[in-house]
C-alpha positions as CSV (number, residue, x, y, z in Angstrom):
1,X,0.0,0.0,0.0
2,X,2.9,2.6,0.7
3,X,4.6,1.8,-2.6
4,X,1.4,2.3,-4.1
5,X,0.9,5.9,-2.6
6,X,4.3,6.6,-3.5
7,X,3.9,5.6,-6.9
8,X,0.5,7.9,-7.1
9,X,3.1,10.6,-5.6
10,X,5.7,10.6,-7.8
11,X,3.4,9.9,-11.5
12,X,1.9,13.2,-10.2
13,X,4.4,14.8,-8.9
14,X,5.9,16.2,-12.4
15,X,2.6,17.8,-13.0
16,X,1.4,19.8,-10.8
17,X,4.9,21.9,-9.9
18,X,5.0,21.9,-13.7
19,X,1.4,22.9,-14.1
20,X,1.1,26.7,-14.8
21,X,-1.4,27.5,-11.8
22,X,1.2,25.9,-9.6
23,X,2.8,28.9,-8.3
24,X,0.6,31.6,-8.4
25,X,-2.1,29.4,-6.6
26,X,1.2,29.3,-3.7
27,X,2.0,32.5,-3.9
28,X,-2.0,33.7,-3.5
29,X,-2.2,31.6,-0.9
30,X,0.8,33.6,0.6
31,X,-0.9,36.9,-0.2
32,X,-3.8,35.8,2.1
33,X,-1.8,35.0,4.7
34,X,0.0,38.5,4.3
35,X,-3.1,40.5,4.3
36,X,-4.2,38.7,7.5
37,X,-1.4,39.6,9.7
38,X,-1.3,42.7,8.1
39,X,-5.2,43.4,9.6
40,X,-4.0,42.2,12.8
41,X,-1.2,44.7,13.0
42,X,-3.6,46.9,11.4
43,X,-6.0,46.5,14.7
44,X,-3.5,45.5,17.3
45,X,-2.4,48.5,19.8
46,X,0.7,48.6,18.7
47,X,-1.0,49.5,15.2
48,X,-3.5,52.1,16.5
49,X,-0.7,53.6,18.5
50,X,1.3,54.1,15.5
51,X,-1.7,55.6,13.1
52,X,-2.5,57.5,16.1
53,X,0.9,59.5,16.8
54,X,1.6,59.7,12.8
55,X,-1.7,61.6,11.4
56,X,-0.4,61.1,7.5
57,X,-0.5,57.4,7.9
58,X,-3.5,57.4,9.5
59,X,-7.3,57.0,6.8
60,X,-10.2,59.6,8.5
61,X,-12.4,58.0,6.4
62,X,-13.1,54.8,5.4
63,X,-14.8,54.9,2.2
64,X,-11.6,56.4,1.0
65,X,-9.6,53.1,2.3
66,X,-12.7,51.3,0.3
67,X,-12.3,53.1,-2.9
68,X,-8.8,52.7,-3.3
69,X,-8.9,48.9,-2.5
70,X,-11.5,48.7,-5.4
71,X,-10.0,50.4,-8.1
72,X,-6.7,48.7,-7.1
73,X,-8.3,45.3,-7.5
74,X,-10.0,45.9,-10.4
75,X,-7.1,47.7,-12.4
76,X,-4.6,44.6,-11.2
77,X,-7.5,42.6,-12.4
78,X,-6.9,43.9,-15.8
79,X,-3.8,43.2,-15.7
80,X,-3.6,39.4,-14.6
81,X,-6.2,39.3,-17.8
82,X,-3.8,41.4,-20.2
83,X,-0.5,39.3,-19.1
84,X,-2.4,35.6,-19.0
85,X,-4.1,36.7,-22.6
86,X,0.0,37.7,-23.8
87,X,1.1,34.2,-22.5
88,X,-1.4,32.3,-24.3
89,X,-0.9,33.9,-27.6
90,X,2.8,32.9,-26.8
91,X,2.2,29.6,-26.2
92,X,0.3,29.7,-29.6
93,X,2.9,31.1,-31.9
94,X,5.3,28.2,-30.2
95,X,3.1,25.7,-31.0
96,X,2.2,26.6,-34.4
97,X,5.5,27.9,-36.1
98,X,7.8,24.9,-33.8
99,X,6.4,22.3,-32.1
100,X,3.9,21.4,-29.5
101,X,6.2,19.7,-27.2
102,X,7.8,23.3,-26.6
103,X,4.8,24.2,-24.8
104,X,5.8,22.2,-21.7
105,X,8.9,24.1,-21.2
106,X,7.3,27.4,-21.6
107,X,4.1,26.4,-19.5
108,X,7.1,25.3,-16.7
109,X,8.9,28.9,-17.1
110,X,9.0,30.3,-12.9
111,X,9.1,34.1,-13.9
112,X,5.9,34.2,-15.7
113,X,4.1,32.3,-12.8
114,X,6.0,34.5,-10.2
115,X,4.6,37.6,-12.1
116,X,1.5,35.9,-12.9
117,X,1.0,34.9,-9.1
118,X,1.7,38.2,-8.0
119,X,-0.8,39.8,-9.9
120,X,-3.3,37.2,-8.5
121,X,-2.0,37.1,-5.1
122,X,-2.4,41.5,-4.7
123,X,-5.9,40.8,-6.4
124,X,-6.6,38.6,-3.6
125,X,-4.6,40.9,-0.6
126,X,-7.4,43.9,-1.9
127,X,-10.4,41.8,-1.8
128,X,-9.5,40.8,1.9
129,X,-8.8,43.8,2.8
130,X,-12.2,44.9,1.1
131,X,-14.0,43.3,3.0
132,X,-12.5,44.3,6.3
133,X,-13.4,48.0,5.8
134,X,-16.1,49.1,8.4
135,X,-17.6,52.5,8.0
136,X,-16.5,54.0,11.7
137,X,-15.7,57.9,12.7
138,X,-12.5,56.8,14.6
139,X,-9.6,56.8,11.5
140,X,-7.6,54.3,14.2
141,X,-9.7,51.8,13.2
142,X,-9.6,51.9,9.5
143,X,-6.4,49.8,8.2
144,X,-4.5,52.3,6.6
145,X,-1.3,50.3,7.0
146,X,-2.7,47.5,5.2
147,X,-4.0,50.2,2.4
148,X,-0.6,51.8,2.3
149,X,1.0,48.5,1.7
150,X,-1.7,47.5,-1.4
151,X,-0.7,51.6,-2.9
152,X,3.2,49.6,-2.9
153,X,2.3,46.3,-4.1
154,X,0.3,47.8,-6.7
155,X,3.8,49.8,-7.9
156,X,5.8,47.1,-8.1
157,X,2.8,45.4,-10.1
158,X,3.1,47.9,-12.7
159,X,7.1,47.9,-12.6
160,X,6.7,44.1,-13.2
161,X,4.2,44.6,-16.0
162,X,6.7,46.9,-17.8
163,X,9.7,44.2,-17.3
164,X,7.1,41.5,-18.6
165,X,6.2,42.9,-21.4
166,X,10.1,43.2,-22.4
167,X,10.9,38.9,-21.4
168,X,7.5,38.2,-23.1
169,X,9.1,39.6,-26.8
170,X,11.9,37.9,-26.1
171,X,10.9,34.4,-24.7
172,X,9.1,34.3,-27.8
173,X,13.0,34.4,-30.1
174,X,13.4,31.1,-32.0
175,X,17.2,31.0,-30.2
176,X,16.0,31.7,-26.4
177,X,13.5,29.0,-27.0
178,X,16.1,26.1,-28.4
179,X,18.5,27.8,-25.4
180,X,15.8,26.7,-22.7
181,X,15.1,23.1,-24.4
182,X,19.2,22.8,-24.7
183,X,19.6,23.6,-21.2
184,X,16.8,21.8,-19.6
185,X,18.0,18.7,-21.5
186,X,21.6,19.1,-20.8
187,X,20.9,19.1,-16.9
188,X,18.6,16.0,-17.2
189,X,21.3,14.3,-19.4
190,X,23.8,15.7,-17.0
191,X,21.5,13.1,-14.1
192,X,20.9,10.5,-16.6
193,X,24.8,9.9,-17.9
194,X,27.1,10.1,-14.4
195,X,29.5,7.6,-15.7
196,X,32.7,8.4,-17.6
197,X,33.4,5.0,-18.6
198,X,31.2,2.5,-20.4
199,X,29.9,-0.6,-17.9
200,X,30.3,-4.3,-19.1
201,X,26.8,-5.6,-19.9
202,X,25.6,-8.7,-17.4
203,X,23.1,-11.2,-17.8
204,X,21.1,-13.4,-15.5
205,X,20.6,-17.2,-14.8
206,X,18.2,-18.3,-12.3
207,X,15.8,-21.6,-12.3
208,X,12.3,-19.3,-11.9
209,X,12.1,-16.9,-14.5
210,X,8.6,-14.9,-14.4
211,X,8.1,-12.3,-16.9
212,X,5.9,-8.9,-16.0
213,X,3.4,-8.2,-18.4
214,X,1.8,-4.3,-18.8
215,X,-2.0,-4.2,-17.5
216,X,-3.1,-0.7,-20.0
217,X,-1.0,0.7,-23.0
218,X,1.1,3.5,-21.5
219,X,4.7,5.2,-21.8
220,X,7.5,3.9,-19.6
221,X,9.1,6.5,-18.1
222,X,10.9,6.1,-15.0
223,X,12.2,3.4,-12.1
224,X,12.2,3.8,-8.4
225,X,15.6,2.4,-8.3
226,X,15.9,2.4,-5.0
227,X,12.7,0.7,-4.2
228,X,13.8,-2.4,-6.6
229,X,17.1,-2.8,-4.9
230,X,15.0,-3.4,-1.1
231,X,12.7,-5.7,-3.1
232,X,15.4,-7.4,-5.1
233,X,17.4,-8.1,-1.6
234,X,13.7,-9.0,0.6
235,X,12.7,-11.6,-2.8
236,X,16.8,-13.1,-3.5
237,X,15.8,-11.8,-7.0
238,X,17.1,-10.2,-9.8
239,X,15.2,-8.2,-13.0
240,X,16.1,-7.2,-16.4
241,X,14.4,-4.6,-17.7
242,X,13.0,-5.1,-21.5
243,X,13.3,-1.4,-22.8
244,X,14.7,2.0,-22.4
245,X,12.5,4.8,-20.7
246,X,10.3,6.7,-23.3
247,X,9.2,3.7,-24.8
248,X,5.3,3.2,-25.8
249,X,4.0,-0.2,-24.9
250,X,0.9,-1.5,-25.1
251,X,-1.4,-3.3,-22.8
252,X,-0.1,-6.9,-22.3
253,X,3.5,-6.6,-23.5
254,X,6.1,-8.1,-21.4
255,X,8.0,-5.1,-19.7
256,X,10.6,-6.8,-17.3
257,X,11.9,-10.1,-16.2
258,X,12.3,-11.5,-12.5
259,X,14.6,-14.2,-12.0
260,X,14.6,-15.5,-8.8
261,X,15.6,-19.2,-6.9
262,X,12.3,-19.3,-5.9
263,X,8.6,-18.2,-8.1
264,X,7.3,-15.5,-7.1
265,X,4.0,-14.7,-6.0
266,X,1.2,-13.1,-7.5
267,X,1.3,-10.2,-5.0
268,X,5.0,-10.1,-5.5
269,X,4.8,-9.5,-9.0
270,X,2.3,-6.5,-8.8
271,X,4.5,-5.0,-6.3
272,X,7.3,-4.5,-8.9
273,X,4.7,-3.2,-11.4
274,X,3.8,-0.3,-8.4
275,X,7.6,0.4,-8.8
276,X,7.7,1.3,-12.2
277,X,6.0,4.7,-13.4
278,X,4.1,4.3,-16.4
279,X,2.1,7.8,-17.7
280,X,1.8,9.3,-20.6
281,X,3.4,12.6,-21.7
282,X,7.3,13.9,-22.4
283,X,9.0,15.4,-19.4
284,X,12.4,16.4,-20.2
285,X,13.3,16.8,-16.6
286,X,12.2,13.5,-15.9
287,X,13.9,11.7,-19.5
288,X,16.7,13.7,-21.2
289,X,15.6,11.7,-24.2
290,X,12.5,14.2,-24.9
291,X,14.8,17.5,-25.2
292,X,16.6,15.4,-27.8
293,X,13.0,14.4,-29.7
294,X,11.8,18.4,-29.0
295,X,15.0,19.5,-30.6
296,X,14.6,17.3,-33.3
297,X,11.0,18.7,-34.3
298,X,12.1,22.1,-33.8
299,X,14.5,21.7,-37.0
300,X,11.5,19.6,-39.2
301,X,8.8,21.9,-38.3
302,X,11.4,25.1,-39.7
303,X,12.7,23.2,-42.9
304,X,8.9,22.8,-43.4
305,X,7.3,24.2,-46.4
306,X,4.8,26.5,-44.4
307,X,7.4,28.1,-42.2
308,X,10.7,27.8,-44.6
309,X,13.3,28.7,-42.0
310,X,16.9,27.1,-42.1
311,X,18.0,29.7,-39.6
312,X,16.1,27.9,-36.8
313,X,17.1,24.4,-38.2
314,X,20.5,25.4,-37.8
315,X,20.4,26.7,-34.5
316,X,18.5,23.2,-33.2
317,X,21.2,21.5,-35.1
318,X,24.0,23.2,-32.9
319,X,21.7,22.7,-29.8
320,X,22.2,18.9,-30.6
321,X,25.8,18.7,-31.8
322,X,26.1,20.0,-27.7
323,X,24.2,17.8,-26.5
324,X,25.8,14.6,-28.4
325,X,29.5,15.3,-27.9
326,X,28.2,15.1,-23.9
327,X,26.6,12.2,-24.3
328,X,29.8,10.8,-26.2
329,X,31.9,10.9,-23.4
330,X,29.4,10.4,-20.6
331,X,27.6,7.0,-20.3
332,X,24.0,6.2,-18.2
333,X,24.1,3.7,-15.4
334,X,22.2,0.5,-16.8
335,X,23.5,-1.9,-13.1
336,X,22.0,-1.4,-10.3
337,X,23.8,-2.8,-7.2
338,X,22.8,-3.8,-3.8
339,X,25.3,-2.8,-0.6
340,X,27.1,-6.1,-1.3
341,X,27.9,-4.9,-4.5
342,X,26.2,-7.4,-6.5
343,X,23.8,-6.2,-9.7
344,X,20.5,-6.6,-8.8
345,X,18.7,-4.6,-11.7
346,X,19.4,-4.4,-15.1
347,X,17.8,-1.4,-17.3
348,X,17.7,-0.8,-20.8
349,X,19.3,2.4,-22.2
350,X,19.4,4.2,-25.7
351,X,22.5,3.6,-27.4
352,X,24.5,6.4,-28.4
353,X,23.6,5.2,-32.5
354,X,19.3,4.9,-31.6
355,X,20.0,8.5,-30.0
356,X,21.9,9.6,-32.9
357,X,20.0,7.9,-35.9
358,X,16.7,8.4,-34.1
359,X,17.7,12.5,-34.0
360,X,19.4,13.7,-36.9
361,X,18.7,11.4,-39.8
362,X,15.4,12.4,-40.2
363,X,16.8,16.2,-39.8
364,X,18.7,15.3,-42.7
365,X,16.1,13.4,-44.6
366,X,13.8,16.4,-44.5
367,X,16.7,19.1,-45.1
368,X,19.2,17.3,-47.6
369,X,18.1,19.6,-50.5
370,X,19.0,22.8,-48.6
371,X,22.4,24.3,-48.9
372,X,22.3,25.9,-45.5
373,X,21.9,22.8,-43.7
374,X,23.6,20.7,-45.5
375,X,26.6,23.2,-44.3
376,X,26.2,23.3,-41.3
377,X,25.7,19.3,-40.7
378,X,29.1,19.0,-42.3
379,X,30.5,21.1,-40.2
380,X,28.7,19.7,-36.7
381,X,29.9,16.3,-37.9
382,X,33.7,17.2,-38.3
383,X,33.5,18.3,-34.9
384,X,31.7,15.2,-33.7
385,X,34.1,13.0,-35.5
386,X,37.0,14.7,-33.7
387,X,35.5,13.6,-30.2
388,X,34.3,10.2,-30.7
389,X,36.0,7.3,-28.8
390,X,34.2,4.3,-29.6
391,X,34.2,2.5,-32.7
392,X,30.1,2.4,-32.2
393,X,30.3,6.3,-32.6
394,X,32.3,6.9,-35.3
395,X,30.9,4.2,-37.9
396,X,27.4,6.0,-37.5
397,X,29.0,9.6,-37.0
398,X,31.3,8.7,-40.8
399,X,28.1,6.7,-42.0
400,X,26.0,10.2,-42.2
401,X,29.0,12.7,-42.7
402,X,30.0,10.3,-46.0
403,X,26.3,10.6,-47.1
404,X,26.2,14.7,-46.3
405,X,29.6,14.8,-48.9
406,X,28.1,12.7,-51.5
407,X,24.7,15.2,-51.7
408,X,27.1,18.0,-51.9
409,X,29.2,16.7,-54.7
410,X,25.8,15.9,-56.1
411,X,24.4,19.2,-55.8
412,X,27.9,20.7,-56.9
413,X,27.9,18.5,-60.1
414,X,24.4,20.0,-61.8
C-alpha cells in the first residue's frame, strides 16, 4: 500500500509543480496569509498607536480606504487578464510555427508564474482587505497600513508589468526557445549519464524466471531504483528490464523479467509493477531523451514548407551537436547494485547510435536539398568525428557525414 501511494506521488508529482497554476495558486495563498497579519497589525495596539501618533499614515475616512482597494483590485484585475491573454498567444505562436512539445517548457517557465502569481495574489490581498473595511468615525480603526502597503504592491505590479512585457518579446525568439530546451535537456542528461566509462553488460541465470506483463498501454518513463534494490534483496531476485525509458508499450506486453531461486508470487509481481511509473506525456526533466526528440522537431517543423526557415534548423542542429558530444563521453548507469555490490537490476538504455539515428537522420532526410543545412551538418559532424571514442560512434558519425559529402558533390555536379 505505501509503494502504491508513492507511486500515485511521484506519477503526479511532475505535474502539478510543472502545471502553470502551480505557483501563483502558492504565492496567492501567501498573499492571504500577508493580508491577515497585516489586519491584525492593522487593529492590534501597537498598530492604533502608530496611526495615532503619525496623522499622515492614519485613513479619517473609510470609504476612501474602500475606494482605493477597489480600483486597485479591479485595475490589477486587468492586468492578470492582459499578461495571462499575452502568455497564451505565446504559447500559440510556439506551438504553431515549432512544435507542440515546446509548450511544456514554456508552461514550466517560474518568472511568468511569479509575475502571474503576483498579480493574483495583490488581487486577492485587496479583496481581503475589502472586505474588512467598516464605515466608523474613529480613522484608528480603519487599516490604513494595510492600504498603504496594497498603494506599494500595486507599484511594483506595474514595474513588473513593464519588465514582462520586455521577457514576453523575447521568450518568444526562435534561439532563447532552443537555449531553454538545450539547457533543460543538458541538466537531465547531465543526471541521466554520471559515468565516464562504459559498464560491461551482465546477464542473468536463475531456475524461476517470471516475466511482468503491462496491465493498460502506457509510456514507460521512469524506475524507483531504490525501491527495486529493497525488493530485489527482501525476494533473493534479480530483473532485467526489456526497454529504455520513453518507450510506448501496449497493454499486455512483457515489460521486465524476475529471475529468482524461488517463483514469485502473484502479489509479488504486482509489487514491482507499483515500482515502475508508467504515464503518458514527455517530461524532459524526468527523461533527457525528450529535449533530444523536441530539438529534433524544432528543425522539421522550420525546414517545413509553411514556415521555410533554415536559420532555426541550424540553430536546433548546434543545440544537438552539444548535446551529443556530452553524451559521447558520458555513459548512463544501466547496473544497479545492492550494498554487497552485487547487480541486482538491469535497465535498458538508448544507445548512443538509436540517439543519434533516431535524432538527426530524419533532420537530414527532410533538409538534404537545402544548402544551408547541408553546411552546417558538415560542419557539426567534423566536430563530432573529432570527439568520438568508440568504434560504435564513429561508424554512425562517418556513415552520415560520407552521405552529407556525397549530396554536396551531387548538388555541386548539376
Amino acid at each position: 500500500m505505501k509503494s502504491s501511494y508513492l507511486n500515485w506521488i511521484q506519477r503526479h508529482y511532475s505535474k502539478i509543480i510543472h502545471s502553470i497554476a502551480f505557483y501563483p495558486a502558492i504565492i496567492a495563498v501567501g498573499f492571504l496569509v500577508l493580508s491577515y497579519v497585516l489586519l491584525a497589525i492593522d487593529f492590534s495596539p501597537f498598530g492604533k498607536s502608530i496611526k495615532a501618533q503619525w496623522d499622515f499614515i492614519s485613513l479619517k475616512d473609510a470609504s476612501t480606504a474602500r475606494t482605493i482597494a477597489a480600483t486597485i483590485a479591479a485595475g490589477i484585475l486587468s492586468l492578470t487578464v492582459f499578461s495571462f491573454s499575452m502568455v497564451m498567444i505565446l504559447l500559440n505562436q510556439a506551438a504553431s510555427n515549432m512544435s507542440n512539445r515546446v509548450l511544456d517548457s514554456m508552461i514550466g517557465n517560474r518568472f511568468q508564474q511569479w509575475v502571474l502569481g503576483f498579480y493574483i495574489g495583490t488581487i486577492v490581498y485587496a479583496l481581503f482587505l475589502l472586505s474588512t473595511i467598516r464605515d466608523i468615525d474613529s480613522g484608528v480603526h480603519v487599516p490604513a497600513l494595510s492600504v498603504y502597503l496594497l498603494i506599494f504592491l500595486t507599484v511594483v505590479d506595474i514595474f513588473l508589468f513593464i519588465y514582462f512585457l520586455h521577457y514576453i518579446t523575447q521568450s518568444v525568439k526562435y534561439d532563447t526557445i532552443i537555449e531553454r530546451i538545450h539547457r533543460q535537456t543538458k541538466n537531465s542528461l547531465e543526471k541521466l549519464c554520471p559515468l565516464r566509462e562504459q559498464v560491461e553488460s551482465v546477464s542473468f541465470t536463475a531456475p524461476h524466471v517470471q516475466e511482468v506483463t503491462l496491465q493498460a498501454s502506457s509510456t514507460l518513463q521512469a524506475v524507483n531504483e531504490k525501491g527495486l534494490l529493497r525488493f530485489c534483496q527482501h525476494n533473493q531476485c534479480q530483473i532485467r528490464f526489456h526497454h529504455p525509458t520513453g518507450t510506448f508499450l501496449l497493454a499486455g506486453t512483457p515489460f521486465l523479467t524476475v529471475y529468482a531461486q524461488q517463483p514469485l508470487s502473484k502479489e509479488s509481481l504486482q509489487e514491482v509493477q507499483r515500482l515502475v511509473l508508467f504515464y503518458r506525456g514527455e517530461p524532459v526533466a524526468q527523461n533527457a531523451y525528450y529535449g533530444f526528440k523536441q530539438l529534433r522537431e524544432v528543425a522539421l517543423k522550420a525546414l517545413s514548407p509553411g514556415i521555410n526557415d533554415p536559420g532555426t534548423a541550424v540553430l536546433s542542429l548546434q543545440a544537438l551537436a552539444d548535446l551529443f558530444a556530452f553524451r559521447m563521453e558520458h555513459f548512463p548507469r544501466e547496473q544497479e547494485k545492492d550494498q554487497q555490490g552485487a547487480v541486482r537490476v538491469l535497465k535498458k538504455e538508448t544507445t548512443f547510435a538509436e540517439l543519434f539515428t533516431d535524432t538527426l537522420y530524419p533532420i537530414w532526410d527532410y533538409g538534404k536539398e537545402d544548402r544551408t543545412l547541408r553546411q552546417a551538418l558538415h560542419h557539426l559532424l567534423l566536430l563530432l568525428k573529432a570527439k568520438a571514442h568508440p568504434p560504435a560512434q564513429q561508424q554512425c558519425i562517418e556513415h552520415l557525414l560520407q552521405t552529407v559529402k556525397n549530396q554536396e558533390r551531387q548538388k555541386d555536379a548539376l
